[in-house]
Structure formats: C-alpha cells, structure tokens
ZAMARGU-4260 file (C-alpha; in steps of 0.2 Angstrom, whole numbers, plus 5000, padded with zeros to 4 digits):
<rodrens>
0) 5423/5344/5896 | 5433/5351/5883 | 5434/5336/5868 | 5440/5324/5880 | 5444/5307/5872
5) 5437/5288/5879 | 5453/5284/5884 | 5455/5299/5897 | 5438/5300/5904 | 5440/5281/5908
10) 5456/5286/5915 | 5448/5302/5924 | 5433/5288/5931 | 5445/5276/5938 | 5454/5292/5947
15) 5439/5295/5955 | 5434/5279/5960 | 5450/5277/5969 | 5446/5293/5977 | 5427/5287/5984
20) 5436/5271/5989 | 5446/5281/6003 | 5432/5291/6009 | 5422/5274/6009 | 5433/5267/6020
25) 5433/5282/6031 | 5415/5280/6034 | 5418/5259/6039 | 5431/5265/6050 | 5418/5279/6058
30) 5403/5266/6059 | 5414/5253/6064 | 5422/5263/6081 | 5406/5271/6085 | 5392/5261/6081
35) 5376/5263/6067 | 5359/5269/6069 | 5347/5255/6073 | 5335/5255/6057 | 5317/5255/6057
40) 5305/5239/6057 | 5293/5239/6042 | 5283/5228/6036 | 5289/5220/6019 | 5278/5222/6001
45) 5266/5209/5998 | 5270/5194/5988 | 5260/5179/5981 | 5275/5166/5970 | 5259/5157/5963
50) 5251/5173/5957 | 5266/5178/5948 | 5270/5161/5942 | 5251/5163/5933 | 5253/5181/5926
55) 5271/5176/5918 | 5262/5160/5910 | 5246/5172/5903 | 5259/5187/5896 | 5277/5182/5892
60) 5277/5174/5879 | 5261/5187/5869 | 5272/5200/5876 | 5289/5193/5867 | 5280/5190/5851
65) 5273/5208/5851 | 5292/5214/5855 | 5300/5204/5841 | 5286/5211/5831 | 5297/5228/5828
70) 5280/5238/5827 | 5277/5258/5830 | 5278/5265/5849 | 5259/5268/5850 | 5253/5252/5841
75) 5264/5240/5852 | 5258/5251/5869 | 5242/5250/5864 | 5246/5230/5861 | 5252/5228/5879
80) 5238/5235/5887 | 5229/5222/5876 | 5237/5209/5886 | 5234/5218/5904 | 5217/5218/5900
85) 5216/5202/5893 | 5225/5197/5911 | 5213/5206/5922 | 5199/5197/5911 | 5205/5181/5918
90) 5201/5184/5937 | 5187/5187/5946 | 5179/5203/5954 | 5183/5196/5972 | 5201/5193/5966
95) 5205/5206/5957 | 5200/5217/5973 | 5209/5207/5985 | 5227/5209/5974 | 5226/5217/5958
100) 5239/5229/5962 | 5246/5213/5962 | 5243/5207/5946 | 5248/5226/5938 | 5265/5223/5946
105) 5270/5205/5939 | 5263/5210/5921 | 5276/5223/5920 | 5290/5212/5927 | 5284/5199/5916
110) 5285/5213/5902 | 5302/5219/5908 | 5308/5201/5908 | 5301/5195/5889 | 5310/5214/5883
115) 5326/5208/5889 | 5327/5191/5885 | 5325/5197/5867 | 5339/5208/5867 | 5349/5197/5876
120) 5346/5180/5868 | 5343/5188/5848 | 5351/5203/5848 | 5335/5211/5843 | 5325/5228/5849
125) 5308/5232/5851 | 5308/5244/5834 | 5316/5228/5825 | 5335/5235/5826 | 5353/5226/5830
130) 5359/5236/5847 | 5373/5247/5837 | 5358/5253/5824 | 5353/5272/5823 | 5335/5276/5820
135) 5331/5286/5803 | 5337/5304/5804 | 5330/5318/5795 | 5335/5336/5797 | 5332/5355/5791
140) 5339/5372/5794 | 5330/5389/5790 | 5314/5379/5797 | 5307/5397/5801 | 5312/5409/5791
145) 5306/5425/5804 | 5320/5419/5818 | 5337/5424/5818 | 5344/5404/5815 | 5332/5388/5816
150) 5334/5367/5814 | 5323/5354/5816 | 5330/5336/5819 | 5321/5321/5821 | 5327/5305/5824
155) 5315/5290/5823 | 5301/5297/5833 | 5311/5309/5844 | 5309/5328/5834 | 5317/5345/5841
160) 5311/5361/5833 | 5328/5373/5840 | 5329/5393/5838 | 5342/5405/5840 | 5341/5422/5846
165) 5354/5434/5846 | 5355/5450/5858 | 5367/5460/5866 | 5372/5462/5886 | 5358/5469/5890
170) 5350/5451/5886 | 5364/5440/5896 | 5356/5428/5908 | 5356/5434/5926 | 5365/5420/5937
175) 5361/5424/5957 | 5363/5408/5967 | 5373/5402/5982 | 5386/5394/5973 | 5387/5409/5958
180) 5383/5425/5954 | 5385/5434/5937 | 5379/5432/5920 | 5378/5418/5905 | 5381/5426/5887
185) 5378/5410/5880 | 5360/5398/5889 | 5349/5387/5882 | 5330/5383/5886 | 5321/5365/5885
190) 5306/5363/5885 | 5295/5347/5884 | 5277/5351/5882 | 5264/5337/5885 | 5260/5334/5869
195) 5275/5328/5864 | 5271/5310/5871 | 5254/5312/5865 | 5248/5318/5882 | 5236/5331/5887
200) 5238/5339/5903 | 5240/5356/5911 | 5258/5365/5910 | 5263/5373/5926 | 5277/5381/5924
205) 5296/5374/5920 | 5298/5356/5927 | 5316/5351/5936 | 5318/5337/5922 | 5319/5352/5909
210) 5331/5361/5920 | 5341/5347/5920 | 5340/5341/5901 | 5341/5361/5896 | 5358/5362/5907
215) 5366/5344/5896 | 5364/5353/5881 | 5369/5370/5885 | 5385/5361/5893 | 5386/5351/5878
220) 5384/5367/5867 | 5394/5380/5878 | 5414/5375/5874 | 5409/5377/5855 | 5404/5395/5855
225) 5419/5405/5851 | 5422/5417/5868 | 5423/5433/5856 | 5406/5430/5849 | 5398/5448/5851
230) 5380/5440/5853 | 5370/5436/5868 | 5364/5419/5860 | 5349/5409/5868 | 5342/5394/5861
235) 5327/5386/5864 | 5322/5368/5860 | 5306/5362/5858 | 5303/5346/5859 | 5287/5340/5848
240) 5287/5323/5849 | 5297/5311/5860 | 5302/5293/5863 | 5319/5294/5868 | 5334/5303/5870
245) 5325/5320/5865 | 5339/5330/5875 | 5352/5322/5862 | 5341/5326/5850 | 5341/5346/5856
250) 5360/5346/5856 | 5360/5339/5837 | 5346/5351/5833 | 5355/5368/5843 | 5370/5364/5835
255) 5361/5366/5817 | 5353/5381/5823 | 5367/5391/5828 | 5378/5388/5813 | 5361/5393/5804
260) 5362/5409/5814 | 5378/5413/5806 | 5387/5409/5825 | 5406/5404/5822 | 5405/5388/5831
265) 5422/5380/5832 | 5417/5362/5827 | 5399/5355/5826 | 5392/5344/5840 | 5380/5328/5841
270) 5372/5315/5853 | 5369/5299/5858 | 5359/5291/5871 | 5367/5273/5875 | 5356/5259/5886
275) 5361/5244/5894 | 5352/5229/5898 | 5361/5214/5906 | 5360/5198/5917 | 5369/5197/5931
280) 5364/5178/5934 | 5376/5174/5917 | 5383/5188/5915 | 5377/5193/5899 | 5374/5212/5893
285) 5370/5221/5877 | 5374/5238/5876 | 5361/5247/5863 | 5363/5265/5854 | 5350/5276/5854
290) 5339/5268/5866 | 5319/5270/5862 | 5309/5277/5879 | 5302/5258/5883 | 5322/5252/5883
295) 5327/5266/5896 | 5310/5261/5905 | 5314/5243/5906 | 5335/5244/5905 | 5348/5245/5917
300) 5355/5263/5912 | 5354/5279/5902 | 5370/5286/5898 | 5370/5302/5887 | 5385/5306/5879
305) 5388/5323/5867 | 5406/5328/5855 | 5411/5332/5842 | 5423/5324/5830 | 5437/5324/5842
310) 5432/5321/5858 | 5418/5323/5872 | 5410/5340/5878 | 5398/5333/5890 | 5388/5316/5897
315) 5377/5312/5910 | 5372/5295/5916 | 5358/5284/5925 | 5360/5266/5930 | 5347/5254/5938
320) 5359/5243/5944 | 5372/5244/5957 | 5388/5247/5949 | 5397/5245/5931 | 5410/5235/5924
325) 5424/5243/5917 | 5424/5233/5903 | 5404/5237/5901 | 5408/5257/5903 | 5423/5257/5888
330) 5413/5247/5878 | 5398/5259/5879 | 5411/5275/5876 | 5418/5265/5862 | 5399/5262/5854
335) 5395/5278/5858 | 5407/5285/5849 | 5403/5276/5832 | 5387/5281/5834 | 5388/5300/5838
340) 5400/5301/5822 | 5386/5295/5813 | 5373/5307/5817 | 5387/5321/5816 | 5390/5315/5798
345) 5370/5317/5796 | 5372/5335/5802 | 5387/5342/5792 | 5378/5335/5777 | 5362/5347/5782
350) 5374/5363/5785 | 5392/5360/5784 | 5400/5376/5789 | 5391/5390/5799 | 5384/5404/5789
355) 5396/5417/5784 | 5388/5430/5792 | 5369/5433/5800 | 5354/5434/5790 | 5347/5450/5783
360) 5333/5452/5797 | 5343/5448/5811 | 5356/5460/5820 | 5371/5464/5817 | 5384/5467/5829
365) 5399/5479/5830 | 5407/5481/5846 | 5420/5498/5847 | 5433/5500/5860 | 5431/5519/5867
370) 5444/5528/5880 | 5437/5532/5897 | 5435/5550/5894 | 5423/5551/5881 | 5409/5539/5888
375) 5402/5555/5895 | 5403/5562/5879 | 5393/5551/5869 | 5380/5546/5883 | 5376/5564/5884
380) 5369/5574/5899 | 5353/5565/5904 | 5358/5551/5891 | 5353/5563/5876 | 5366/5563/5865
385) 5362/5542/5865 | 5345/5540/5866 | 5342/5552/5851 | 5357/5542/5840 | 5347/5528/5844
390) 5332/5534/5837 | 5340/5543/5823 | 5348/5526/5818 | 5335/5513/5823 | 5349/5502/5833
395) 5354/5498/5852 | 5368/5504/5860 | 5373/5497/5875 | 5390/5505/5884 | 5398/5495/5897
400) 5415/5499/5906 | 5430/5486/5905 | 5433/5482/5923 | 5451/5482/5922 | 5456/5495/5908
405) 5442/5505/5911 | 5438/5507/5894 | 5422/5510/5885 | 5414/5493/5876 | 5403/5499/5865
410) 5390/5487/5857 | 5381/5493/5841 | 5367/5482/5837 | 5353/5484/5822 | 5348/5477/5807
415) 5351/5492/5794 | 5368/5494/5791 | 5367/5512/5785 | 5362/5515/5806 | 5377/5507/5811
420) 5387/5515/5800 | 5380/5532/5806 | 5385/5526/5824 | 5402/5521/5819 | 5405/5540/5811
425) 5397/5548/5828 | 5409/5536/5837 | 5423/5545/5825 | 5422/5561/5825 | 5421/5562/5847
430) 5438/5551/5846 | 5446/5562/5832 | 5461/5572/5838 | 5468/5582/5824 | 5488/5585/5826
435) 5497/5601/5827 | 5503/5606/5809 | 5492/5594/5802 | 5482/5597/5786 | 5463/5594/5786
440) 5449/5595/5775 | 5434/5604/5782 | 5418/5609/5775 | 5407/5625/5780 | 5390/5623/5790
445) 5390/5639/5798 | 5393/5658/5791 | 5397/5672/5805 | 5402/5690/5807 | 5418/5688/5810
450) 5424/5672/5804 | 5414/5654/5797 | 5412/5637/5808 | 5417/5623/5798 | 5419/5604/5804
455) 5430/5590/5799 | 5424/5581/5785 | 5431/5565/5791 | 5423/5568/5806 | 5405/5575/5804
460) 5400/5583/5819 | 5416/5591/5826 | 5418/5609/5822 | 5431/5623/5825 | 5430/5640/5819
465) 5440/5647/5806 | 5443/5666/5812 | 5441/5679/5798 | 5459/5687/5799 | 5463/5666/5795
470) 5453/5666/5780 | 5464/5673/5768 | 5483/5685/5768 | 5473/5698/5759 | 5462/5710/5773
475) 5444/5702/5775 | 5430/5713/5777 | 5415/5701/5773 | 5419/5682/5774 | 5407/5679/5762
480) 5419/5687/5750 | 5431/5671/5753 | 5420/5657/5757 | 5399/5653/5759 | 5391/5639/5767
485) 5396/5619/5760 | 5411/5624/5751 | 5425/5611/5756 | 5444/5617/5757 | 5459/5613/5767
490) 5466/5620/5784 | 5480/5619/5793 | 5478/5614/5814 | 5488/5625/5826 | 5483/5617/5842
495) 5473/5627/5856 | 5480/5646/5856 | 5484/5651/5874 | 5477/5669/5872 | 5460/5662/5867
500) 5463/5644/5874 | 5451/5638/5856 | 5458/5628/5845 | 5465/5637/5829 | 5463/5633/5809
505) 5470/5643/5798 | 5467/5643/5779 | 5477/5656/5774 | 5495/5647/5781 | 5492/5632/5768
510) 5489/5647/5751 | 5505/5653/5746 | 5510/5671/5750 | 5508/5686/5738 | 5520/5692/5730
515) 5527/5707/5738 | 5516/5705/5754 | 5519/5717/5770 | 5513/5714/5785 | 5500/5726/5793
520) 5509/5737/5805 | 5502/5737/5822 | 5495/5754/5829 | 5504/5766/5841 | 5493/5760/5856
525) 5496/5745/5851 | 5515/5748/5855 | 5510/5751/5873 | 5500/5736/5876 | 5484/5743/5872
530) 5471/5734/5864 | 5465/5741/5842 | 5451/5741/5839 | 5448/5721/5834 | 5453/5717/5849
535) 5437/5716/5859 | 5439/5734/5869 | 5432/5751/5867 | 5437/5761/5851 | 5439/5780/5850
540) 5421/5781/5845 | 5412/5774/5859 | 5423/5778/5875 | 5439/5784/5882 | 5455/5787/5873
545) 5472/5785/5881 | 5472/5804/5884 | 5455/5805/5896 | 5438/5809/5894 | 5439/5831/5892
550) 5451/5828/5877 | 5438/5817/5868 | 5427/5827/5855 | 5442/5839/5852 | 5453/5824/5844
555) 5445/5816/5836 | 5451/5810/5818 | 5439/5813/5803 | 5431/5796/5798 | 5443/5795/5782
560) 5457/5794/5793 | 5450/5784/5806 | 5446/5771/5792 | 5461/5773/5786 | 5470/5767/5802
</rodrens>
C-alpha cells in the first residue's frame, strides 16, 4: 500500500467483499444444479458436560484472580500451570488415564473463558492495561557500532536488535519463482531464534512463520526507500525476546536502523498489532492495542497494521471467528491509528531525520553514467584495466548496461574517499574529448627524440604527443633545449591530422611569433613531391638520390652543405 488512509482501505474491503459475494453465489448456483460431494462419516470428539462443569468450578475463578493480578509473562504462566497441576491433583490415577486429555482441554477453555470475561466485563488485560494502552517503549540507534546502521526497540517484553547492510548490485537479492523473476535491491531478514521465548531447541534452517513475518516488514518498509537510493540495503531483525507483535516491533526497529545507516527514507514508519476478543452471545467486544502473545492465544484476531504519519503501508490479519463487523473493523483501524502514532512519536524522538550521510566505516556510493563506447575501455582486455583500479584504490566497481539507453552505470563503492576519487579522475580522463582549437594545459611524463609525450592535466592518464617541429617557431634540434620532464604549459588541439591520423598539439601556435620570422623554405625535391630528409625516407647518405645509383659518390655535397640544407 502506498500510505492509504482508514477510510479508503474500508472502502477498498467493502469493494472486495462485494466482489467474493458474486463468486459465492456462483459456486451456490454450481452445487445447486449439480449436486455436492457426499462427506465423510467420523466419529465426533469425546465429551464429558459433568467433567467440564468440575474443571471450570476448580480453575475459573484462581485463573481470573491470577489475570486481574497484571503480573510478568513468566510469573503468571508459571501460575497457570500451578492450577493444571493442582487440577490434575484432584483425580485419581484411574481417571486421569481414562480422560485426562480431557481435563487438559476444559483447563484451557476454562482459562480462555476467565481471560475474556475480564476484558470484557472490566476493561482490564492480563499485564494490568485498559485495551487502548501501549506497553513501555524504549529504543537506541548506533546499538553496534561495527555495522553500517543499527536499532534496538523494545516494547514491553517484545525486543528487536535490527542491522543494516549496504552493498551494491552485485548484493541484490536473486528473485526466481513461478510467479517472478528478477532481483530486490531493497529485502529484509527475520529471524526468531528459540531463545527469544525462553525456549531451547534445535534451529533447523529458516521457518515459513519467519518468511511470512520477514515479508510484512519488508512490505511495510519497502514504499519508504527512495527508488534512487544507490545501495543494495538488507536488513536483518533479530528478535531476542518475544511476547507479542515482534514483527511490528521489527518494522519500528528497521525503520531506526536505516535512518541510522544514513538511508534517505521518505517518512519514518511504525506498528501496531491490534486483538479483539468478543461475545457473540451479547454482542459485546473489546478491541485491544498491542496485544500480549497470551491475548493473540486466547482472542479472536490478530490484525497487524504498519504507516507512517499519513497513511498505511502494509497490514495483515488473522481472525478466529467467522467474519467481522464493519463497525468492529473501523474501529480497530481507528485504534490502530492512535496507537501507531504513538510509537512513531517514540521513534522520531530516538532519531528524527535520517543521517545526513553514511558513517565513516561504511561504503560510500557514487554511481557515474558512461556512453557505451568506453565500457570496453575501462574494463580493459581480460578485465585489467579494472581489476588493477580496484586494487590500486581499495573500492568495488561494478559496470552494468542500461537496458534501454545502453549506457554504462557505473557503481563506485569503498570506504576511503581519496579511492573513489581516484576512480572518478580515471572515469575523466577516458570521457575527455578535447575540441579543435581548444586551449589545454598538459604536463610532461615522457621525453623522446623527436618530440615529448605529455598528457592532459585535467585528465591524468590521456596522453598525446607534442612533435618537436611543435615545440617552438625557432628550429628544434634537442627537445630538451625547450622542455624536460614535469614542466607544465599550454597547447593548442588541432584534431586528428589526416597524413598521420594522430591527434596533434602544438605549443608553438599559442607563443606569439618572432619578429621578422621566415618560414623554412622547402627543398627542391620537395618541389616534386619527394620526401626531405625528416620525412621518414632515405637521405642522400644512406641510398639512392633522384638521379640513380652510378651517380651517387660523384655528387655528393660536402657535409657543411649538406647541414646547411
């Protein structure tokens, strides 16, 4: 749900109502023309009137005193089994092995009975509250300081210990079932370990209650997560102590967490597990907030209900009893709301706003857009170029393709924020186009005979090479005479020449012009379209001239001249 109000999920449940009504009367019509099933004879549950008549005179009335007494979960348990026993004592051996299933079964409709007559006829619950009372709440962010965002929330005795991890794609949660496939970049875990109900017993893997009260507060959770969060978040309850409602009390305690975790949450969100116990002899009922685990035991229905301050994200219901009254249902949504309010109010007081950012140890996230083209390019061949900027940095990098643009979605993820800077430069200098005529400022790595590689200094890694008739307007013999390794100057971009097809810098067109400065004139074989003797081919001192080889020795120039030229 997405912070629906009372008013149109009552509206929404009548719609369907009036929906099951027609397919109902399509299934009358069907068994009507056509005949049902015959049903099978069994043979009906053992009863004894006078037996239960006895029990309900021996416990009723110790049980309603213990109930009114408002004691501790364990102390009145313990108290109950007091009176069991105590009942047991009263028989016989002979007895008790004829029917003392029996006798088990009447104690606890005698103790359902003496529970609800309580609330019914005073008002009063078994921990001593009204039925619209909250139990004590007391909660804490930063709980553990090593995870990326914590809470703990307890509520009477019903306590959460919640985490929050933070990832990247790479973490999302695999979906593959029938009904979906994909993946969940936001999942929560529940998990409800023995202990918490002072039990000791094996654990065997994940249970299909925890599934089910995991799947509540992730749905609860889920609309709140802003959809351009960068994270992969998971949060995982643990639930160390329980007697009720410890799947509201994971929602209250995963809310904490991840504004704890520094996750933009659009509004906070809390929970509230209403009970009902009614009559439908005199149609008396008493809706109760935040039901205790013996009122969901002994009551007629256990209807979770999770929001914010504006409306409802998710609920979930279980009723004992055949159907609801409207009027029973808006007043429970009504109540609930009050109540969910309250605990929110207990929450916002703990953390108000999220954190403005993640804490130091956790990772930070920066996601850069990339086109197509240069995914290759930063992967590197065998994934080189990646893996050792990985290393180099100390981050993840995870690359993933936009299904519709195509584009490249790059996640930078790492706790040191000189690393993610280094990626982000990286990232920079393989998107960096310079512009024809454009002025750059460059920076000498490497010195060469016939010129100096330099590279962008706003984009370290990309070089070009300044050729040495571009160094300066004067003639260049040694480059070193202009320039030496690390000094920093300004070039001027010409685009890729066609002759060489390498792109071309030139220093010597941003330097103003001498005085009185003449070209070079070019030489005479030049004139014919013959190369000189920087131009790549053989000069008149290592093979033929343009007048053939018998003619070689005799003309040559002396070496003045020839340096001359």
């Amino acid at each position: 749900m997405h912070e629906i109000s009372e008013e149109e999920m009552v509206e929404a449940i009548k719609f369907a109502h009036d929906a099951i009504k027609v397919q109902c009367a399509a299934q009358v019509k069907l068994a009507e023309a056509f005949g049902k099933k015959e049903t099978r004879e069994y043979e009906p549950e053992r009863e004894d009137e006078a037996l239960e008549k006895r029990v309900r005179e021996l416990t009723y009335d110790k049980v309603y005193a213990i109930a009114r007494a408002a004691s501790a979960k364990h102390e009145r348990s313990a108290a109950f089994d007091n009176i069991k026993e105590e009942v047991k004592a009263s028989f016989s051996e002979e007895e008790l092995e004829d029917y003392g299933g029996m006798v088990s079964k009447y104690f606890y409709k005698a103790e359902k009975a003496a529970v609800r007559d309580l609330t019914l006829n005073e008002g009063l619950r078994l921990d001593g509250r009204k039925t619209t009372d909250i139990r004590p709440i007391w909660c804490e962010v930063d709980y553990l300081p090593s995870t990326h965002g914590s809470s703990i929330f307890t509520r009477g005795e019903t306590q959460a210990l919640a985490t929050v991890t933070l990832g990247t794609s790479r973490e999302a949660n695999q979906i593959d079932m029938p009904s979906f496939e994909g993946e969940e970049r936001f999942y929560l875990h529940y998990n409800f370990p023995p202990f918490s109900t002072g039990e000791a017993r094996p654990i065997r893997g994940t249970s299909r209650r925890e599934v089910g009260h995991g799947n509540l507060a992730q749905r609860a959770l889920k609309g709140m997560v802003p959809a351009d969060c960068p994270y992969t978040v998971r949060v995982v309850s643990e639930v160390l102590e329980s007697n009720g409602s410890s799947s509201m009390a994971t929602v209250c305690a995963g809310t904490m967490a991840l504004m704890d975790a520094g996750v933009q949450m659009k509004k906070p969100v809390s929970g509230i597990a209403m009970g009902l116990i009614s009559d439908g002899d005199s149609g008396k009922y008493a809706v109760l907030s935040d039901i205790l685990g013996d009122e969901d035991h002994l009551g007629d229905m256990d209807f979770k209900v999770t929001g914010t301050a504006d409306g409802i994200t998710a609920c979930q219901m279980d009723i004992k009893v055949k159907g609801l009254s409207y009027e029973i249902l808006v007043n429970a949504l009504k109540q609930a709301q009050a109540g969910r309010l309250h605990i929110l109010e207990k929450l916002v007081e703990t953390i108000a706003q999220p954190n403005a950012d993640v804490k130091p140890h956790a990772p930070k996230m920066i996601t850069r857009v990339i086109p197509n083209e240069f995914i290759g390019a930063l992967i590197g061949p065998g994934g080189k170029v990646i893996q050792e900027l990985q290393k180099a940095t100390k981050t993840t990098i995870v690359i993933n393709e936009d299904p519709i643009t195509e584009e490249g979605i790059v996640e930078i993820l790492g706790t040191n924020q000189e690393g993610i800077d280094a990626v982000l430069a990286k990232i920079d200098s393989l998107l960096f186009k310079p512009e024809v005529g454009g002025t750059y400022e460059v920076k000498v790595i490497k010195m060469l005979d016939f010129g100096a590689v330099v590279e962008y200094t706003q984009a370290p890694g990309n070089e070009v090479l300044l050729h040495v008739s571009e160094l300066a307007w004067e003639r260049t013999e040694n480059v070193s005479d202009v320039v030496n390794m690390g000094d920093v100057f300004e070039v001027k971009y010409f685009g890729v020449d066609p002759k060489t097809r390498k792109e071309k810098v030139s220093r010597k067109a941003i330097l103003p012009k001498p005085e009185g400065y003449v070209a070079r004139p070019p030489r005479e074989n030049n004139e014919r379209g013959g190369r000189d003797n920087r131009g790549g081919g053989r000069d008149n001192r290592g093979g033929r001239d343009n007048r053939g080889r018998d003619d070689r020795r005799d003309d040559r120039k002396p070496r003045e001249d020839r340096k001359d030229d």
